[in-house]
C-alpha positions as CSV (number, residue, x, y, z in Angstrom):
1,X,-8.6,40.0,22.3
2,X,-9.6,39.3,18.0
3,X,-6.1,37.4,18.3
4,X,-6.5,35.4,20.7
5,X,-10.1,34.0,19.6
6,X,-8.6,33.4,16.4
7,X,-5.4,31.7,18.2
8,X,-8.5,29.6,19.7
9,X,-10.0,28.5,16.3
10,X,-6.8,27.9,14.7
11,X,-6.2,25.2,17.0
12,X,-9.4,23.8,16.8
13,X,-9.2,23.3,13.2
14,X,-5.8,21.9,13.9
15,X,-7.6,19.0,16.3
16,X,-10.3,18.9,13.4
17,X,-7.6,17.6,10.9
18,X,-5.6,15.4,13.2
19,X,-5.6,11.9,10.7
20,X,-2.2,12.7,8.5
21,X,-4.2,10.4,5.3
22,X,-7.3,11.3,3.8
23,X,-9.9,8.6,2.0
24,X,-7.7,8.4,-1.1
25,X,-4.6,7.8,0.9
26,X,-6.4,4.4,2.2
27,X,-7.9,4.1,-1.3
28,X,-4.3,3.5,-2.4
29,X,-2.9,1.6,0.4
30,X,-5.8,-0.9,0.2
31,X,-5.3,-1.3,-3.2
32,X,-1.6,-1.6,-3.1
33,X,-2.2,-4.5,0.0
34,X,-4.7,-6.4,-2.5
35,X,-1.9,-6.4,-5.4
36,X,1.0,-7.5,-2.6
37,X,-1.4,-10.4,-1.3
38,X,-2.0,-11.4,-5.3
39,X,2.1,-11.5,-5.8
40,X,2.4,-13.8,-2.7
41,X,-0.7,-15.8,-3.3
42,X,1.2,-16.1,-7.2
43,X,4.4,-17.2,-5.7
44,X,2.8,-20.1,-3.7
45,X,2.7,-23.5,-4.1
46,X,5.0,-25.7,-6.4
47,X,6.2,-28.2,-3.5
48,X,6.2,-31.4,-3.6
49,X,5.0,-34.2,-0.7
50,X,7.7,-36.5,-1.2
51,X,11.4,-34.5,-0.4
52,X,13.3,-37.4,-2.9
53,X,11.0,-35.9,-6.0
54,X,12.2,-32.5,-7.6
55,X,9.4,-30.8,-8.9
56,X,10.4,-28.5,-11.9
57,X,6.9,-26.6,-11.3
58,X,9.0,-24.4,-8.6
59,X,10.7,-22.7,-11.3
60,X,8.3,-21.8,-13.4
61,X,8.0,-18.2,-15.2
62,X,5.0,-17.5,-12.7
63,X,7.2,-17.6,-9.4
64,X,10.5,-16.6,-10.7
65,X,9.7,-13.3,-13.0
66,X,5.6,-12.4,-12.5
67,X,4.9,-12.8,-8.6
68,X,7.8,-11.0,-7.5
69,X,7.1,-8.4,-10.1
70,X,3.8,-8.0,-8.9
71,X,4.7,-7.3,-5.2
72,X,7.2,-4.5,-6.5
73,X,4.6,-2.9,-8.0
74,X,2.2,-3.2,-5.0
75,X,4.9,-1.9,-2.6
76,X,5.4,0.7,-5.2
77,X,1.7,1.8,-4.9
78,X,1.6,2.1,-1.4
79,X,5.1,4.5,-1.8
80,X,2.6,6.6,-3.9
81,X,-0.5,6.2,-1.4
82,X,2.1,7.6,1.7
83,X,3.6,10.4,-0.4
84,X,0.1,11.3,-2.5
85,X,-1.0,14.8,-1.2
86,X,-5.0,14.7,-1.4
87,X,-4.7,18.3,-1.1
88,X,-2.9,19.4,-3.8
89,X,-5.8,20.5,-5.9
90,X,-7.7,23.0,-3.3
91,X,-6.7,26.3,-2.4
C-alpha cells in the first residue's frame, strides 16, 4: 500500500510541473522577439513614392548587412531560450 500512495504523489507532482519552460525560458524568448522586431523595424523603409525614382537609400549598409544580422541573432536566442535547461543547476 506505501507504493501505491507514493505512485499517487508522483503523479501529482507530475501535474504540478506540467508547463515544459520555466520563467527564464520566456525571459529569453521575449528578449530574442524584441531583437527580431528591432532587425525588421531596421530593414524598413527606403521606398520611394514615385516608382520612376530609384532611391539608392534601399541599399544601404543598414538593410543589406546589420538588420538581417540582427534577426539571426534574435532567432539564434530563441534556439537558446527552447534548448536552455533552467534546471541544470539543482539537484
Amino acid at each position: 500500500m506505501g507504493g501505491e500512495s507514493k505512485r499517487k504523489e508522483e503523479l501529482k507532482e507530475q501535474k504540478q510541473n506540467a508547463f515544459i519552460f520555466e520563467r527564464k525560458n520566456y525571459v529569453f524568448m521575449i528578449i530574442g522577439l524584441v531583437v527580431i522586431a528591432i532587425g525588421f523595424i531596421l530593414m524598413s523603409g527606403g521606398g520611394s513614392d514615385n516608382p520612376e525614382v530609384f532611391n539608392p537609400d534601399i541599399f544601404s549598409p543598414r538593410r543589406i548587412r546589420l538588420a538581417p544580422t540582427i534577426v539571426i541573432i534574435g532567432f539564434a536566442i530563441e534556439v537558446y531560450a527552447i534548448l536552455l535547461n533552467p534546471n541544470k543547476g539543482k539537484a
